[in-house]
C-alpha positions as CSV (number, residue, x, y, z in Angstrom):
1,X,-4.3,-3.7,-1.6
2,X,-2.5,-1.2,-3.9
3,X,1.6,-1.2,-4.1
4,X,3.3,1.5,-6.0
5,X,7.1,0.7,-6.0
6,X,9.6,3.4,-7.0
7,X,12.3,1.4,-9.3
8,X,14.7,1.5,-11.8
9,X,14.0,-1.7,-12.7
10,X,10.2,-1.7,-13.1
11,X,10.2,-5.2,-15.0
12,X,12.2,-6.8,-11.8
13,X,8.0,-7.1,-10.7
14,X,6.9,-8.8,-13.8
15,X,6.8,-12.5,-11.9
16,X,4.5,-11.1,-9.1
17,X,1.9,-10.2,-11.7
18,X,2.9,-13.0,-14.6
19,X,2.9,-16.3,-12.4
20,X,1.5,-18.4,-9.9
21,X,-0.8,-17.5,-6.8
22,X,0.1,-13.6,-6.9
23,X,-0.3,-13.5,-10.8
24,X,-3.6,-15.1,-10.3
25,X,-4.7,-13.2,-7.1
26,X,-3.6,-9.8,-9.7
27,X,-5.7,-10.8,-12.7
28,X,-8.6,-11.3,-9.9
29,X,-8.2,-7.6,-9.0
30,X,-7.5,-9.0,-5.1
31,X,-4.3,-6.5,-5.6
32,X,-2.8,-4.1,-7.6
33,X,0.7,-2.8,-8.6
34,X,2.2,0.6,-10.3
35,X,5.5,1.2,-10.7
36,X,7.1,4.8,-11.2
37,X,10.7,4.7,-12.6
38,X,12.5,8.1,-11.4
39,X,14.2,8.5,-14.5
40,X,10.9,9.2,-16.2
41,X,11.2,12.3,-13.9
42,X,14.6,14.0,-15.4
43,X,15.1,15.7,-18.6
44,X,18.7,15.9,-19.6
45,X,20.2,13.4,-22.2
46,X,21.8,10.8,-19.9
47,X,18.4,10.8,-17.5
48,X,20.7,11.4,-14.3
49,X,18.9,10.1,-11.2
50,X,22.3,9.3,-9.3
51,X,25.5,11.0,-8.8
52,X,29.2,11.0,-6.7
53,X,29.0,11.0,-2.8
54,X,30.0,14.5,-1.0
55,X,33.1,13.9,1.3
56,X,34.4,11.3,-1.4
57,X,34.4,7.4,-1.0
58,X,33.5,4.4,-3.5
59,X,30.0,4.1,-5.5
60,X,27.1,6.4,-6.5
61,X,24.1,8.1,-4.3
62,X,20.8,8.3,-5.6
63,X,19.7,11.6,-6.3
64,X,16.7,12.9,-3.9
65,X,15.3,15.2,-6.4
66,X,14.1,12.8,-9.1
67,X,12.9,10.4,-6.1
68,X,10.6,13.1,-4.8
69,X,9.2,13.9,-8.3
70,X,8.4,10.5,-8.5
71,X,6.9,9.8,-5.5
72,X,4.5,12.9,-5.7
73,X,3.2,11.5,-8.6
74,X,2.7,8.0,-7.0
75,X,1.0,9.9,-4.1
76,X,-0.7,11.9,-6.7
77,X,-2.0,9.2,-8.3
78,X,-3.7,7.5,-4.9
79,X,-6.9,8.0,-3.6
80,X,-5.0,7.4,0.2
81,X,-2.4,8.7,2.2
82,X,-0.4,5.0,1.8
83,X,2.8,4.8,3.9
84,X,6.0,5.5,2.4
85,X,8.8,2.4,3.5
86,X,11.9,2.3,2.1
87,X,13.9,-1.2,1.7
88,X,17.1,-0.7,3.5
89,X,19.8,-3.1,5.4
90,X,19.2,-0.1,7.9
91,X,15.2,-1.1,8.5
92,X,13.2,-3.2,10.9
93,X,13.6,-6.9,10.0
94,X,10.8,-8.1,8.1
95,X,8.5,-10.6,9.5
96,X,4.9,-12.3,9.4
97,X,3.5,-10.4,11.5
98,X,4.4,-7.4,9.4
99,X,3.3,-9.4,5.9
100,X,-0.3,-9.5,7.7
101,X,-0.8,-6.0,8.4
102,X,0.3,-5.3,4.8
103,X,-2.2,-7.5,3.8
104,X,-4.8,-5.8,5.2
105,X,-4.4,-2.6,4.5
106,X,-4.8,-0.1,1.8
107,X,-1.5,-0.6,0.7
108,X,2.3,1.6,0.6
109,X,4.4,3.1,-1.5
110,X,7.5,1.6,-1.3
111,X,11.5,2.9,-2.2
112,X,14.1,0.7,-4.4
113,X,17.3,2.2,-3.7
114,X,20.5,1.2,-5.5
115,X,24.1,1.9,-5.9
116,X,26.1,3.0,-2.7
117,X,22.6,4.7,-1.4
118,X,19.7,6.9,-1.0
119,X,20.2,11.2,-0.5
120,X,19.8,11.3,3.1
121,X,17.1,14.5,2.7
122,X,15.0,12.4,0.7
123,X,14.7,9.6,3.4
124,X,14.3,11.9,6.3
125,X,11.8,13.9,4.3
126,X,9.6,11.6,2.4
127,X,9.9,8.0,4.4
128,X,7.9,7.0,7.3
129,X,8.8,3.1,7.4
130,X,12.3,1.7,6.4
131,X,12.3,-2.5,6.0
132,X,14.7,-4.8,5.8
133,X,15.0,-8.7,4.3
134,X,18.1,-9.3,7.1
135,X,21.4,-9.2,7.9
136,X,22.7,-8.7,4.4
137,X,23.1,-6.3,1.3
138,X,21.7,-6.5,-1.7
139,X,21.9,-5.0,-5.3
140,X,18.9,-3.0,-4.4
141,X,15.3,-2.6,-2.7
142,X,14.0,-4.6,-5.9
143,X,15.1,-8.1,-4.6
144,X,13.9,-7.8,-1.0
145,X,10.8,-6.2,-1.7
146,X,9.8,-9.3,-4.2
147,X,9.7,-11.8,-1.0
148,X,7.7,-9.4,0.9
149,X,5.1,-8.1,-1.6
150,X,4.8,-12.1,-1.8
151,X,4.1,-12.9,1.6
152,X,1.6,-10.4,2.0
153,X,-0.3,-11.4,-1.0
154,X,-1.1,-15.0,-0.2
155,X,-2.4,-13.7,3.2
156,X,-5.1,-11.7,1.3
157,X,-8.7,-13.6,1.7
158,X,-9.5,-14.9,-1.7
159,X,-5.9,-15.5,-3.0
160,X,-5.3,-19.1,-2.1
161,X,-7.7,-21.9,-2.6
162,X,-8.1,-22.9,0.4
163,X,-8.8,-20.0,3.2
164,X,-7.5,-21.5,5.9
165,X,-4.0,-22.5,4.3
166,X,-1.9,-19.8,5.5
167,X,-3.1,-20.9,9.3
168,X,-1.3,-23.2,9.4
169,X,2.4,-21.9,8.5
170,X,5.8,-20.7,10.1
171,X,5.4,-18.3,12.1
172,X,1.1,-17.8,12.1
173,X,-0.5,-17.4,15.5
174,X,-2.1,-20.7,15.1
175,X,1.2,-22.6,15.4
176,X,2.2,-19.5,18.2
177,X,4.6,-18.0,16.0
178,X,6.2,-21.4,15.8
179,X,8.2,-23.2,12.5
180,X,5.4,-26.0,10.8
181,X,6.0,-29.5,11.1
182,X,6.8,-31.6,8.2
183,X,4.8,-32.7,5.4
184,X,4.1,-36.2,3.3
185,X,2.0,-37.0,0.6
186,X,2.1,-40.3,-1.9
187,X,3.6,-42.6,-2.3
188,X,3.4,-44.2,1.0
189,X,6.4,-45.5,0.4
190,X,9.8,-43.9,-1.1
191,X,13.0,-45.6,-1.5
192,X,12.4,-47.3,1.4
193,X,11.4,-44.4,3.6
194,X,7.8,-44.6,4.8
195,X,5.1,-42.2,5.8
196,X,4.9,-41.6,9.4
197,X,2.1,-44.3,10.7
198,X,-0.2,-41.7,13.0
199,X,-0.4,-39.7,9.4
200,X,-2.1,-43.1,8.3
201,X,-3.9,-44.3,11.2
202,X,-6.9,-41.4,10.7
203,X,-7.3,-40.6,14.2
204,X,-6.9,-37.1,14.4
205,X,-6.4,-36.1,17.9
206,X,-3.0,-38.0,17.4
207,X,-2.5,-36.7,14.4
208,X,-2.7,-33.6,15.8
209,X,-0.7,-34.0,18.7
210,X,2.0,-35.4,16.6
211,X,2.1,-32.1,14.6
212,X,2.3,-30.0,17.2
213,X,5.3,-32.1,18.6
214,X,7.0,-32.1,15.2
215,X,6.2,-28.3,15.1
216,X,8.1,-27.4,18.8
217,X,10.8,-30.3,17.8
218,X,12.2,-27.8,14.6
219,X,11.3,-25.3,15.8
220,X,13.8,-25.8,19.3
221,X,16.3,-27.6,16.3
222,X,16.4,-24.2,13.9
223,X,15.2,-21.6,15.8
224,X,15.1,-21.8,19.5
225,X,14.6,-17.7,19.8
226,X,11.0,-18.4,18.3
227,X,10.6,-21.1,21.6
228,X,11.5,-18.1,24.0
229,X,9.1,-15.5,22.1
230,X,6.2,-18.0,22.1
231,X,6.7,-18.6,26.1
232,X,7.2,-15.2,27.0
233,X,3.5,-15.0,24.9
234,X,2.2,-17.7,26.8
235,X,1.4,-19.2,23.4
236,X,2.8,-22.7,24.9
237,X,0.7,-25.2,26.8
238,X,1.8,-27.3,29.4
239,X,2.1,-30.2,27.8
240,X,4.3,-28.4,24.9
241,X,6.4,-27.9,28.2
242,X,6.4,-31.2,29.1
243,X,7.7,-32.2,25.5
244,X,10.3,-29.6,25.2
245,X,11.3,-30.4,28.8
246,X,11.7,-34.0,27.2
247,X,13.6,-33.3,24.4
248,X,15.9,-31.3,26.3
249,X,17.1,-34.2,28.0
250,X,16.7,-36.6,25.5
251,X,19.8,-34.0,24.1
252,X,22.1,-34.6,27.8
């Protein structure tokens, strides 16, 4: 998987590639990163890649010239014809599903905007993909698009230790799309709190079944929209029914 990222702040990337699983997963080749800074792309003494809104109003647009320059030498520079997606408050909501198909494929090119905005013209001619982190604005594309680039890089095979540990998270079609269940690890007891017993008692068809109940029990707490998407799936079995249907009326 190859990312190029248009940025101003092409050192805002320096943590995927200088620590933990990502830096590791980099340094093994499993992925690879190119940033292209627009103001590399403009020649007059201030290096202008923004400037004052037509029909007036607070804040600075980015300039579409300097981003096309830029991105035709990013595309230029690929062997592919990689997706351009551009991190905006506008753009589909970023999920897991999403951070998979990233993760296997060849890769994008992805936009960092900043100040009030992008040139329009630039977006509807260059973009083909526009993301978003949620509900909220940002500084830039830079902050969101760290999160992402992260999710999608652990789901690469070869990045974690152990293959199958991304199965089992939030939101990974082996829970259905549900929030995981809690985790304990030594001691076995802490400040007076102890370990669940099934966790101890090695029989794991319980401690299975406990899991899963955990699982639908936060997941109905915190996000009860991900309950209705896995049903609608028909990712639920009956006796997740069954324990739902309990807790509901454990909450009357």
């Amino acid at each position: 998987m190859r990312i190029d990222v248009l940025t101003l702040f092409p050192e805002f990337f320096a943590s995927l590639t200088g620590m933990g699983v990502s830096a590791r997963a980099y340094q093994k080749g499993l992925w690879h990163l190119k940033t292209w800074n627009p103001r590399d792309f403009v020649h007059d003494v201030h290096r202008t890649v923004d400037d004052r809104p037509y029909g007036g109003g607070p804040g600075m647009v980015m300039m579409a010239e300097p981003l096309e320059l830029a991105l035709s030498a990013a595309k230029q520079d690929r062997a592919d014809r990689a997706p351009v997606i551009l991190l905006s408050p506008t753009g589909k909501r970023f999920d897991q599903e999403m951070a998979a198909r990233l993760a296997t494929s060849q890769g994008a090119v992805f936009v960092c905007g900043r100040y009030e905005g992008i040139d329009q013209r630039f977006i509807d001619r260059c973009v083909d993909e526009q993301w978003s982190l949620g509900d909220f604005v940002l500084s830039g594309g830079e902050p969101a698009l760290l999160p992402m680039l992260d999710a999608a890089i652990r789901l690469i095979p070869g990045v974690l230790n152990q293959g199958d540990s991304h199965g089992q998270d939030s939101f990974q079609p082996a829970l259905g799309g549900l929030l995981d269940c809690p985790h304990y690890t030594r001691p076995e007891v802490h400040d007076g709190q102890k370990v669940p017993a099934v966790l101890l008692s090695g029989h794991h068809d319980n401690i299975a079944l406990w899991r899963r109940q955990q699982s639908l029990r936060l997941t109905l707490q915190n996000r009860p929209d991900l309950i209705a998407k896995a049903r609608q799936q028909g990712l639920l079995s009956k006796s997740d029914e069954l324990f739902l249907q309990k807790l509901e009326e454990e909450k009357r």
